[in-house]
C-alpha positions as CSV (number, residue, x, y, z in Angstrom):
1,X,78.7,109.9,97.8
2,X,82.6,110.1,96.9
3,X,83.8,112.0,93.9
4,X,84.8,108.5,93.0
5,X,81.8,106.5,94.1
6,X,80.4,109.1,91.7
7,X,82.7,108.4,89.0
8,X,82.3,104.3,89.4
9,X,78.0,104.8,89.7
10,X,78.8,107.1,86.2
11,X,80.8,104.5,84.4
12,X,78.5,101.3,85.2
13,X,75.0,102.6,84.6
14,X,75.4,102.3,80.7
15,X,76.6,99.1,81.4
16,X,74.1,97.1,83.0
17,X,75.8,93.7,82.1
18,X,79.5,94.6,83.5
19,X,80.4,94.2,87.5
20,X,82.1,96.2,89.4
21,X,85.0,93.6,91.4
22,X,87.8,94.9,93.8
23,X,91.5,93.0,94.2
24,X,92.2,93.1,98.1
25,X,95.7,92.0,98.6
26,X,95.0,90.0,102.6
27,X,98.3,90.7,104.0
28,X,97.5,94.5,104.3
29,X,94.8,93.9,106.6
30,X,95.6,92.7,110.2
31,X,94.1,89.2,111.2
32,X,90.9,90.5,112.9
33,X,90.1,92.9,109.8
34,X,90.8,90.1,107.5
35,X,88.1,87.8,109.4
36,X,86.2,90.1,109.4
37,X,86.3,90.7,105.8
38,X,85.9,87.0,104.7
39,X,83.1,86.7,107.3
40,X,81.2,89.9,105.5
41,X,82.3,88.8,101.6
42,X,83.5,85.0,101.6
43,X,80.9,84.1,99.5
44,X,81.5,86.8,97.0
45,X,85.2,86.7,97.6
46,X,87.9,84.6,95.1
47,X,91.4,83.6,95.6
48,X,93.3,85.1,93.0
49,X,96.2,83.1,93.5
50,X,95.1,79.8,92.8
51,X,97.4,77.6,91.9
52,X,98.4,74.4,94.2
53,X,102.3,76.0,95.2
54,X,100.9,79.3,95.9
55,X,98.7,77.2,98.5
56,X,100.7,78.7,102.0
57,X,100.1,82.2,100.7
58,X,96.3,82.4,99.8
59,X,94.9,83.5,102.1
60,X,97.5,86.7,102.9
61,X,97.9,86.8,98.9
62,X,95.0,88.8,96.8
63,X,91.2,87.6,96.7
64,X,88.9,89.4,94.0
65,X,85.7,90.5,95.9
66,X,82.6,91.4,94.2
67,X,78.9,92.5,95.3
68,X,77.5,89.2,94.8
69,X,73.9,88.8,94.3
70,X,73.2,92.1,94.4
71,X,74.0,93.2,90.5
72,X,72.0,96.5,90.0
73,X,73.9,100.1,90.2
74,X,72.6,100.6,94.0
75,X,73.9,96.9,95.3
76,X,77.1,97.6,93.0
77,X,77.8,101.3,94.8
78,X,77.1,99.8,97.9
79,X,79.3,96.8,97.4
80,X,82.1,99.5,97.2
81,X,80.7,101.3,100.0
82,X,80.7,98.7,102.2
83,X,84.6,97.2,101.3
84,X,85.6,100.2,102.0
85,X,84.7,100.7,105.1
86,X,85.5,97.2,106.5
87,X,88.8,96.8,104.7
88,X,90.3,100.9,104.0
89,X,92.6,101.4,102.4
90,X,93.5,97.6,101.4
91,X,91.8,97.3,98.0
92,X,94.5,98.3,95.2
93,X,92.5,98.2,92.2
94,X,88.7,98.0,91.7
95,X,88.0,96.5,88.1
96,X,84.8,97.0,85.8
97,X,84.4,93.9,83.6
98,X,81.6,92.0,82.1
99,X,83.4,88.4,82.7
100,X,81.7,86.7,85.4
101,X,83.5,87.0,88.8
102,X,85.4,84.0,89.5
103,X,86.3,83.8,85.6
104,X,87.9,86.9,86.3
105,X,89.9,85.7,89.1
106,X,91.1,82.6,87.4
107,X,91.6,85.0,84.4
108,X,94.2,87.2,86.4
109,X,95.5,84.4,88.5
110,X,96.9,83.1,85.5
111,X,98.9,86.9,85.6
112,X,100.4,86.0,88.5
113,X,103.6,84.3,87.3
114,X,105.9,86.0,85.0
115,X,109.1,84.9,83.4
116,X,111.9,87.5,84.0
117,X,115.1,88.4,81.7
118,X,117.4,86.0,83.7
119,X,114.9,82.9,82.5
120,X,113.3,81.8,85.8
121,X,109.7,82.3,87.0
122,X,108.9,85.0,89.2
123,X,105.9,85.9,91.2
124,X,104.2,88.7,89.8
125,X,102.3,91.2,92.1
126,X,100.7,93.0,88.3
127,X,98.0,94.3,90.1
128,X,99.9,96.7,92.9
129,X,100.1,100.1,92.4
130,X,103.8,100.2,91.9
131,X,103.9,97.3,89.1
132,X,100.5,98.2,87.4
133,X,101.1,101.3,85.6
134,X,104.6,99.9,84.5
135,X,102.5,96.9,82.9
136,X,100.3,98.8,81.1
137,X,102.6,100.9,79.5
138,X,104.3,97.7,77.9
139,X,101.3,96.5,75.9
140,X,104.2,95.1,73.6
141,X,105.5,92.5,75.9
142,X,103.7,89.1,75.7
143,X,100.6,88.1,77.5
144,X,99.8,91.8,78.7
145,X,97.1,92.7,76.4
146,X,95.9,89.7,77.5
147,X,95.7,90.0,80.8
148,X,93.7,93.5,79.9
149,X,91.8,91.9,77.1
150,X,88.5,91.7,80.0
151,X,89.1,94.6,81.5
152,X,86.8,97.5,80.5
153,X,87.7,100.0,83.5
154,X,91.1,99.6,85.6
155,X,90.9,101.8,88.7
156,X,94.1,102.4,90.4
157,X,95.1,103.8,94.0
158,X,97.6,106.4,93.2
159,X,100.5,106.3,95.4
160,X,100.7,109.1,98.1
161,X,97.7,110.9,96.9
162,X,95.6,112.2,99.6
163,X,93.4,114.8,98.3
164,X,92.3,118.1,100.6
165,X,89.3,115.7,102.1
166,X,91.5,112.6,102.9
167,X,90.4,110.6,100.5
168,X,92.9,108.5,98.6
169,X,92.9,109.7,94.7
170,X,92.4,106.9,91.9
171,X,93.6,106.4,88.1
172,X,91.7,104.9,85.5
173,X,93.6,102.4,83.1
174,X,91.8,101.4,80.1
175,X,91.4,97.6,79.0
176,X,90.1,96.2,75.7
177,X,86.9,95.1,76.9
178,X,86.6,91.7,75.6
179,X,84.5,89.5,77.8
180,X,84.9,86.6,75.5
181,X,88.2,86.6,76.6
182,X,89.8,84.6,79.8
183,X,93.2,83.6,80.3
184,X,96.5,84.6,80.1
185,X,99.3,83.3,78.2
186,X,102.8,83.2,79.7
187,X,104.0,86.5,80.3
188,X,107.6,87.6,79.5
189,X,109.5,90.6,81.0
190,X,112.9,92.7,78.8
191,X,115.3,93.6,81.1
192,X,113.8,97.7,80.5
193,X,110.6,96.4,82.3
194,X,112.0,94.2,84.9
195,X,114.3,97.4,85.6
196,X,111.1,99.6,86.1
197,X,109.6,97.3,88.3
198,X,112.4,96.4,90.6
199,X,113.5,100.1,90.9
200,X,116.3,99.9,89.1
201,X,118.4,99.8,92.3
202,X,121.5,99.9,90.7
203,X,121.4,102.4,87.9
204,X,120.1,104.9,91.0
205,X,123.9,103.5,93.4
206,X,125.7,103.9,90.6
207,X,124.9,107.7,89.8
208,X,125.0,108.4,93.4
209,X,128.6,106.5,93.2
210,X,129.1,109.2,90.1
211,X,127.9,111.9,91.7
212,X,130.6,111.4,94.8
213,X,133.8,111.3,92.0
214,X,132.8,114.1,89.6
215,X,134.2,117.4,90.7
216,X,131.3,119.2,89.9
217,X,127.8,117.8,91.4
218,X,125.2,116.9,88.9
219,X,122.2,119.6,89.1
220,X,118.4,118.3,88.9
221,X,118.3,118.3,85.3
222,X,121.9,116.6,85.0
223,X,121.0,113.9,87.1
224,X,118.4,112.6,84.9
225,X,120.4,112.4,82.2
226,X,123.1,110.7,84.2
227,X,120.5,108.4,84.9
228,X,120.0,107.9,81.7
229,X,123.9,107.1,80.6
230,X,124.1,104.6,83.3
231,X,121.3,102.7,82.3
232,X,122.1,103.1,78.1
233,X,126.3,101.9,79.4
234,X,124.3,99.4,81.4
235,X,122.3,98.2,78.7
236,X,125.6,98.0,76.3
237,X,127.3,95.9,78.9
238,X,124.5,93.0,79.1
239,X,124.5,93.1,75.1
240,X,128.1,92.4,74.8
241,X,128.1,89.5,77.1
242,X,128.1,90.5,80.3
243,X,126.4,89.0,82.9
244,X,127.4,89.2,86.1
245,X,126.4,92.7,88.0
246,X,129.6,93.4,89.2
247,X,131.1,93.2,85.5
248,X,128.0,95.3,84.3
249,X,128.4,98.0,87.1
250,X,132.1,98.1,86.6
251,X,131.8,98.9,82.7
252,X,129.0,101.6,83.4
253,X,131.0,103.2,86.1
254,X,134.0,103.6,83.7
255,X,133.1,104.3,80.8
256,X,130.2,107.4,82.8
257,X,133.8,108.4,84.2
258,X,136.2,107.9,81.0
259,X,134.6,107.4,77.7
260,X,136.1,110.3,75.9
261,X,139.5,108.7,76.8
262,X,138.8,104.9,76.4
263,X,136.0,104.3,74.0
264,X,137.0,102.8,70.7
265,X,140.8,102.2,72.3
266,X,142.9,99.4,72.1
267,X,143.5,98.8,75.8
268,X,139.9,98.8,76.2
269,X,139.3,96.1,73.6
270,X,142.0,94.1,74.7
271,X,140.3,94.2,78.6
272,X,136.8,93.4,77.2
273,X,138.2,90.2,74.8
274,X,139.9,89.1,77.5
275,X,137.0,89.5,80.7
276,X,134.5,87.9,78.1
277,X,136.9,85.1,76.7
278,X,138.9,84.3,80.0
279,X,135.5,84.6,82.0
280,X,137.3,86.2,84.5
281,X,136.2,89.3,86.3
282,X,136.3,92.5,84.2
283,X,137.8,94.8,87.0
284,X,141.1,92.2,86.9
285,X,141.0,92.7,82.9
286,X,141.0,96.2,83.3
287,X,143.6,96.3,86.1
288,X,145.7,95.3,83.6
289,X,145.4,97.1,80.6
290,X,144.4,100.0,81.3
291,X,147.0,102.8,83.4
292,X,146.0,106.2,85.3
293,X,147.8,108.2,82.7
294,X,145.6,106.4,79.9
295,X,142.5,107.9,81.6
296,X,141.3,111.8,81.7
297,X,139.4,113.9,84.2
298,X,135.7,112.5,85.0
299,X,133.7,113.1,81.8
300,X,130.7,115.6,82.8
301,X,127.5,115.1,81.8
């Protein structure tokens, strides 16, 4: 037995009326190891993505697996024994919950679609081991205690954690444990949360774009905190009106360059009022009111 076979066996036997269920997103396995695993746990196996336009990417999509008939501890631990060696490393999350299987799936399929900042409807992969943790730590948003409302035990594959024996490392999330509970309202991501989840590509392009201009490179310790300012300058930018990227980045890069000299300024003002009013692109409003001389050296953070 697995340290964490031994910590899953540990967790269910005090609770003889939860299940131990495993989300296995398809596309990670190749065709044959895919048939193979429908052919082994079809009839224990649910869609998780089930509704009618997510139809052409079922069966790649995630499926909730559990052990079936066999309930006890022993058919539970060997449920997990046996997943694991037909499908590796494909299961993301294995869940302990006492709603009944395929209530759960409908339950988390409901997760699946997620309205972002810009307004539209997104598909939401909540249950991967990048987009997960992020989740959970934004219990304020709507529809996320929700979707953990079920959940006693969250079990997580930890990204790039091999331990000494091979054996991929795990990270238990806590839900609330409520197995009166099934469905999830809509849920709604800020633009801090959809930031976390996409990577935040441009915050990271724009301090490397820093980094290249300032005289003196940004240490370890200064490049987190530049991090920071570019996504605070980013931040201000959307709340003033802003909504085209190129207008955002533009803003962020000057004022991480020139703040000291242009913050609080008339030329500045007059380039915001007229980029915002004139709807024309802020790097033609700045062109214009704003000279070389006006600006000082790069502002170091």
């Amino acid at each position: 037995m697995t340290p964490f076979e031994r910590l899953l066996v540990e967790q269910l036997r005090p609770l003889p009326d939860h299940r131990l269920t495993a989300i296995v997103e398809m596309a990670r396995l190749s065709p044959p190891e895919r048939r193979q695993v429908f052919d082994t746990f079809g009839n224990a196996g649910y869609p998780i993505l089930q509704q009618d336009h997510f139809a052409n990417l079922r069966d790649i999509g995630p499926w909730l697996f559990c052990s079936g008939e066999r309930t006890g501890l022993q058919g539970q631990y060997e449920f997990h024994h046996d997943l694991s060696n037909v499908a590796g490393d494909a299961p993301s999350s294995w869940l302990i919950s006492a709603l009944e299987p395929s209530r759960l799936a409908f339950h988390l399929g409901e997760a699946a679609i997620a309205r972002g900042p810009d307004g539209r409807t997104h598909l939401l992969r909540f249950y991967s081991e990048k987009a997960f943790p992020v989740l959970h730590s934004r219990q304020d948003l709507p529809g996320i205690v929700h979707l953990l409302a079920p959940i006693h035990s969250w079990w997580l594959r930890e990204p790039e954690s091999d331990l000494d024996d091979g054996e991929k490392g795990w990270r238990r999330y806590a839900g609330k444990d409520r197995a009166d509970y099934c469905g999830v309202p809509p849920i709604y991501l800020d633009q801090l949360c959809w930031d976390d989840l996409t990577g935040d590509r441009l915050s990271y392009r724009l301090v490397d774009l820093i980094d290249q201009l300032q005289v003196t490179p940004a240490t370890e310790g200064c490049h987190g905190k530049r991090l920071a300012q570019v996504r605070r300058l980013l931040a201000e930018a959307r709340r003033m009106g802003f909504r085209q990227q190129a207008d955002q980045s533009d803003y962020a890069l000057l004022m991480a360059l020139h703040d000291r000299a242009l913050r609080g300024g008339l030329p500045l003002q007059a380039a915001l009022k007229d980029a915002l009013e004139g709807k024309q692109p802020l790097a033609q409003a700045l062109k214009r009111h704003i000279t070389p001389t006006m600006l000082t050296s790069p502002h170091h953070v």
